[in-house]
Every structure is written in C-alpha cells, then in structure tokens.
C-alpha positions in Angstrom: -4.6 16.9 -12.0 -7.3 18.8 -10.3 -10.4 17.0 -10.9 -11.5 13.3 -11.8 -14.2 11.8 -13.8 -14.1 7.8 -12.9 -16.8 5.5 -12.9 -17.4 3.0 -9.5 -18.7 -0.1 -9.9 -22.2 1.3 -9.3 -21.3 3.6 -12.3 -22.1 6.7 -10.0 -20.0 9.5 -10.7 -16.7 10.6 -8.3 -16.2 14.1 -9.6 -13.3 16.7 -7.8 -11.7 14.0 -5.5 -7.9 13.4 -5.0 -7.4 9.7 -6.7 -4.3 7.7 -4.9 -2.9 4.6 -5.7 -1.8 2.1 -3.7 0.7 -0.4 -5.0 2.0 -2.9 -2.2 4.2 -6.1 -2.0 5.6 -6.3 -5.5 8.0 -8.9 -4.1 10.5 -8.5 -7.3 13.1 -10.7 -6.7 16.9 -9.6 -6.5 18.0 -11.0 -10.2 15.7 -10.0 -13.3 12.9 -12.3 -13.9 13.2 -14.5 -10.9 10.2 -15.9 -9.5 8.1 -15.6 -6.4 6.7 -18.3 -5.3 6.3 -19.7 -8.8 4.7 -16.1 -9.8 6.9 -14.1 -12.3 6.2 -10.3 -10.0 7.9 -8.3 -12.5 5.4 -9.6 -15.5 2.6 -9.3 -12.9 3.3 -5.4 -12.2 4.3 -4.5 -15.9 0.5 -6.2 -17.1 -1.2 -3.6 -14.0 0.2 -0.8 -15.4 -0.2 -1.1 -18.8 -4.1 -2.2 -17.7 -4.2 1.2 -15.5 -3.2 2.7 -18.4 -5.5 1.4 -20.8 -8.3 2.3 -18.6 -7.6 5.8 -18.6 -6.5 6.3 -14.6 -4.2 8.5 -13.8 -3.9 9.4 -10.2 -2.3 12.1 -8.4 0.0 10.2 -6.6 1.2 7.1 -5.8 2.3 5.2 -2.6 4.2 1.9 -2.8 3.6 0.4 1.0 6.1 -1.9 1.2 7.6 -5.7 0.5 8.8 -4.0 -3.1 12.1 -6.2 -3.7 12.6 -9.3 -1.9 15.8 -8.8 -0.4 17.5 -7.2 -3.2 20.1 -4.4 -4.2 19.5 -1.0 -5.3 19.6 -1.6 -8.7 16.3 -3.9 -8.5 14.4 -0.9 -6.8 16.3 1.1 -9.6 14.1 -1.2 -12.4 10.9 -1.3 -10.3 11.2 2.8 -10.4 11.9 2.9 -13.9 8.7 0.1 -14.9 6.5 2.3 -12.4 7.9 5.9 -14.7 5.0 4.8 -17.2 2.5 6.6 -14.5 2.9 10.1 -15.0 2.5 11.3 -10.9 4.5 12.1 -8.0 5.4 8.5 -6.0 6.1 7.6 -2.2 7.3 5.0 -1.0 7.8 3.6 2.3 9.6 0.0 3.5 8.7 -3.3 4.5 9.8 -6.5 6.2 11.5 -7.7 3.2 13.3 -4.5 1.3 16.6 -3.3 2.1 16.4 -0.1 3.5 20.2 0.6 3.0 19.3 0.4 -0.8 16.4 1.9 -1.0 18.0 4.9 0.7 20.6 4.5 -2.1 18.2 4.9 -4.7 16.6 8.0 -2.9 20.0 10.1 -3.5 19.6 9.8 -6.9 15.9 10.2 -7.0 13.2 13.0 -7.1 12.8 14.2 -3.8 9.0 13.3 -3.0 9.8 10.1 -3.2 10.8 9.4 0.6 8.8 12.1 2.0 7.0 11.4 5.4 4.4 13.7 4.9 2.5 15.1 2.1 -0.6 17.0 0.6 -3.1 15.9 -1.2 -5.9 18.3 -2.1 -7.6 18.6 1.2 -5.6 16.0 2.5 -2.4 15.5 4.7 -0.9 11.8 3.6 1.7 10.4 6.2 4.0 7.5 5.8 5.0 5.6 8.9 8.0 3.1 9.3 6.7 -0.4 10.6 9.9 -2.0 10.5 11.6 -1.0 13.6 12.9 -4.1 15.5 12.1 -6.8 13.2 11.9 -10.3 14.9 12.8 -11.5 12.0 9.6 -13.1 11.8 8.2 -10.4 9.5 6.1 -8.8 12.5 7.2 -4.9 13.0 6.9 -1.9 15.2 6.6 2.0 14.5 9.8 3.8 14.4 10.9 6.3 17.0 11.1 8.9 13.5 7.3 7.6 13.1 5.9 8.7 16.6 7.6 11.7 16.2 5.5 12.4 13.5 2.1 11.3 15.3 3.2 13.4 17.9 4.0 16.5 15.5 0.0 15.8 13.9 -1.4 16.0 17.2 -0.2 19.4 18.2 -1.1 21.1 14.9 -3.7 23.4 15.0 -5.0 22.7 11.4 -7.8 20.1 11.0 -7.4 18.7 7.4 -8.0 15.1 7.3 -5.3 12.7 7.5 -4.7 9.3 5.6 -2.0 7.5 7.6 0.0 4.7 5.8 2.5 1.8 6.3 3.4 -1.7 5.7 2.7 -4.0 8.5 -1.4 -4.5 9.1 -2.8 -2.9 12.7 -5.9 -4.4 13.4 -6.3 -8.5 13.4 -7.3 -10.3 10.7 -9.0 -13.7 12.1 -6.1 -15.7 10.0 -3.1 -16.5 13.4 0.0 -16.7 11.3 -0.6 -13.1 9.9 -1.7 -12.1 12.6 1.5 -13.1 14.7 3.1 -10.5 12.3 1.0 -7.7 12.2 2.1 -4.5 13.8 3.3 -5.3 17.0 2.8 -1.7 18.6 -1.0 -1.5 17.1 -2.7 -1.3 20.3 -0.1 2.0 21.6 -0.9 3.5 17.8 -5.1 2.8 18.5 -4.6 4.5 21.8 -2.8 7.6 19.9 -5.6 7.9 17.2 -8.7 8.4 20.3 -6.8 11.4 20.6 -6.7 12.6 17.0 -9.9 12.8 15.5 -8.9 13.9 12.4 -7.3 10.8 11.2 -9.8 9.5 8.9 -8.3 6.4 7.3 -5.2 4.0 7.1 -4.0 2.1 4.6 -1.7 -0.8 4.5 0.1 -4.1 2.8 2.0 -7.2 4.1 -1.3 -9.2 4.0 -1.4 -9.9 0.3 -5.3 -9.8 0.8 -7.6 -6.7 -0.1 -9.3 -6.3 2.9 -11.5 -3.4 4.8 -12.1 -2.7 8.1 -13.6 -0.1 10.8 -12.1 0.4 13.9 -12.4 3.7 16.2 -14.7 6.0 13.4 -11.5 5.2 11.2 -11.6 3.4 8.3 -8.7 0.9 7.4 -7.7 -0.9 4.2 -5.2 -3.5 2.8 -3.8 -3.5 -0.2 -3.7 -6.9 -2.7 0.0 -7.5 -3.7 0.8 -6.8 -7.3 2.4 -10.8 -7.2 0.7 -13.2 -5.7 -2.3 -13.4 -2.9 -2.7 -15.5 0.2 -5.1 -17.6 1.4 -6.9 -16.7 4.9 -8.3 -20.1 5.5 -4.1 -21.8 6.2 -2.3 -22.1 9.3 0.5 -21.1 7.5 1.1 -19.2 4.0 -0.5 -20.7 1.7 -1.3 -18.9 -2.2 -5.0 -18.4 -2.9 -6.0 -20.0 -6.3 -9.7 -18.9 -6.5 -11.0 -15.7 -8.4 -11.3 -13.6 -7.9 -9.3 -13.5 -4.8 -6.1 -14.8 -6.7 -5.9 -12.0 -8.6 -2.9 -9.7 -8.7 -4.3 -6.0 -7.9 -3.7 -2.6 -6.8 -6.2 0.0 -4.9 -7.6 2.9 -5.8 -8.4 5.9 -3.3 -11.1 8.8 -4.4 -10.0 11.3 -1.0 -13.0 13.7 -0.8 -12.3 17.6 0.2 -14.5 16.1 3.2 -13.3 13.9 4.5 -14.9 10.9 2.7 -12.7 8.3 0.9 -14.2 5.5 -0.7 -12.2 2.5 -2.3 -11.8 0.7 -5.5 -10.0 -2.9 -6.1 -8.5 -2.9 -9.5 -7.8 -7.1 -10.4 -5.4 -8.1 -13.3 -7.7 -8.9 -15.6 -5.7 -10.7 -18.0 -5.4 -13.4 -15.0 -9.0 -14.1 -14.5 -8.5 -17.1 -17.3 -5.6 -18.8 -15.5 -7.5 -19.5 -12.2 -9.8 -22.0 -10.7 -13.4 -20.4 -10.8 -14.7 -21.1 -6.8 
C-alpha cells in the first residue's frame, strides 16, 4: 500500500511512510508444537499475528532476521511460511546461527521469489539483507559473508543516494551484557569502518539478542528486534529468560521509513501475555 495512517504512542500522526516489520528469532522447534525453553514459539507467533491483525497493520513488507527454526528441516520453515501467509505483503528473510541454510534454500525453490532477495526497494528506500553467519564458531557469534561485502561494496559505488536500511542477524555494536556480547558480529568493527564511507546508510536493524534495544553509533541509527518466543535477561552472566513486563513480552517491530530519510520505531508486545508475568 502506498500510504499509512497509524497512530504512535504519542498519538501523532505517521502519514505517507513505508511501514516494515521486523519479525526475528521465532525459534520454532524442528517437530510441531515442541517447546523452547518451556515457551510454546509456534503459539507465541500465531497470537502476534492474529494481534497485528486485529489492530489493523498491514505493512509493506516483511523481514524475518533470523534464528526462525531451531535446527530444523524444511518442512518446519515450510509451516512458519504458511502461519506468516495470514499477512498479506511481500516477505524476506535472511538466516541465523541456528536455521539450516541447506533447508531454507530448499524452501526458497519452491517459494515466491522476493523472498531471498539481498536487496530491495521500499518507497524511497533501498533495504539490504546481509549474511552474519559465515564461519560460525559454533558459539553462536558470526561474521559477514564474502556475498555480503560484495554487496556493501556494490552500494558504495552507486551513484544514487536513496537511503539505505541494512539488515542481519547477529547484533554489531556491544551491548554491556559479556555473554552476548562474545557472540555478536565478530567483523563489526571492519563493517563500522565501511559505513564512515557511506553516508547514506541511515539505519540497521537486527535480532539474536532476544531484547528490543536502540542504539546510535556513527549518525546511524541501530535497532534489535524482541523474539516472537521468549526474551533474555541483560542482567546474567549467562542466558537467562526475563520474567518482568514488560520486557518478557513476546514482540515484533515496526518501522515507519520516511521518503527522507527519517525512520522512527514502534515495539508491538503480545498483549495477551501481559497477565502471565511478574509485574517489576
């Protein structure tokens, strides 16, 4: 659609902007209704949608950054596709530490074409999708594939200067929490170097943290996604689940890409959740 009416939380008016959604680290396990760390992921997802849909959003795309089936077969990503058909918009997807790129690429054959396209556009804007699983450690840290700085080179020669929204899985900037951080992208600082250079970059969005976080590094503006499952704590030495709202909340984000350059940010929470965790 060419033009959105949605309210903020300030209940100001965001009229003609590009609205993306971000859904990140599903986590559906590889048999139906198995559970993630005592979460059920599918249920989670499935309430989201039906809440996105009840509220009326319907964006113009959607990108799925990552973690989507833990470990699974093609025909898991086959039923995450087909609970995800209920939004009526292009998707994207890109990988992370723990899908199985062999079947996801099996399920692209079969699927609409978008949907593992590296670059796109959106309105005003040019969306990337970069690989941050090259060389896993097997730790769940990552680094940019050699098809992703291809890419970042190919944006930096262009002569066009739309504004670019760069995503991917693994987080680049630190978060102040060390066991995520020893997993973050492990080629940030080479990819921080690269943006100085490309001033058109305007944001970039990410998962793998299971936290809705926001940051500003370089004039660039730089989000994480909540997972659709279950959320961590950032006060562990190790992975712990948060159990305080609204934090715990399962969520997804929502994107309002301006024609200049501007994006501003919405967390959307499960709200059927709020009742079955600890107030703090």
């Amino acid at each position: 659609m060419s033009e959105l009416w949605l309210r903020n939380p300030e209940g100001a008016d965001l009229m003609a902007a590009k609205l993306l959604l971000q859904i990140s680290d599903c986590h559906w396990m590889p048999q139906a209704g198995g559970l993630f760390r005592d979460q059920d992921p599918e249920a989670q997802l499935k309430a989201l949608i039906a809440q996105l849909l009840d509220e009326a959003i319907y964006p113009d795309l959607l990108v799925l950054t990552g973690d989507l089936v833990h470990h699974g077969a093609a025909e898991r990503y086959q039923a995450l596709l087909a609970a995800l058909a209920a939004l009526p918009c292009p998707k994207i997807w890109l990988p992370g530490n723990h899908d199985d790129r062999t079947a996801m690429q099996e399920v692209e054959r079969k699927a609409p074409a978008e949907l593992s396209r590296t670059r796109c556009l959106l309105g005003a804007w040019q969306l990337v999708c970069l690989d941050s699983t090259y060389a896993a450690d097997g730790r769940g840290a990552g680094y940019l594939s050699p098809a992703s700085w291809q890419v970042l080179a190919e944006i930096r020669s262009e002569p066009q200067q739309m504004p670019v929204l760069l995503m991917l899985h693994h987080h680049p900037l630190p978060t102040g929490t060390d066991w995520q951080d020893a997993i973050m992208l492990q080629d940030a600082e080479l990819l921080w170097a690269y943006l100085q250079e490309v001033p058109r970059v305007k944001g970039l969005i990410c998962g793998h943290l299971h936290r809705a976080l926001y940051w500003q590094h370089q004039g660039i503006e730089v989000w994480s996604a909540p997972s659709t499952a279950l959320q961590f704590s950032p006060a562990c030495g190790h992975a712990e689940v948060e159990h305080l709202l609204p934090a715990s909340l399962p969520g997804v984000n929502l994107y309002h890409l301006h024609d200049d350059g501007r994006i501003e940010c919405e967390v959307r929470r499960l709200a059927s959740a709020w009742h079955d965790a600890p107030q703090g």
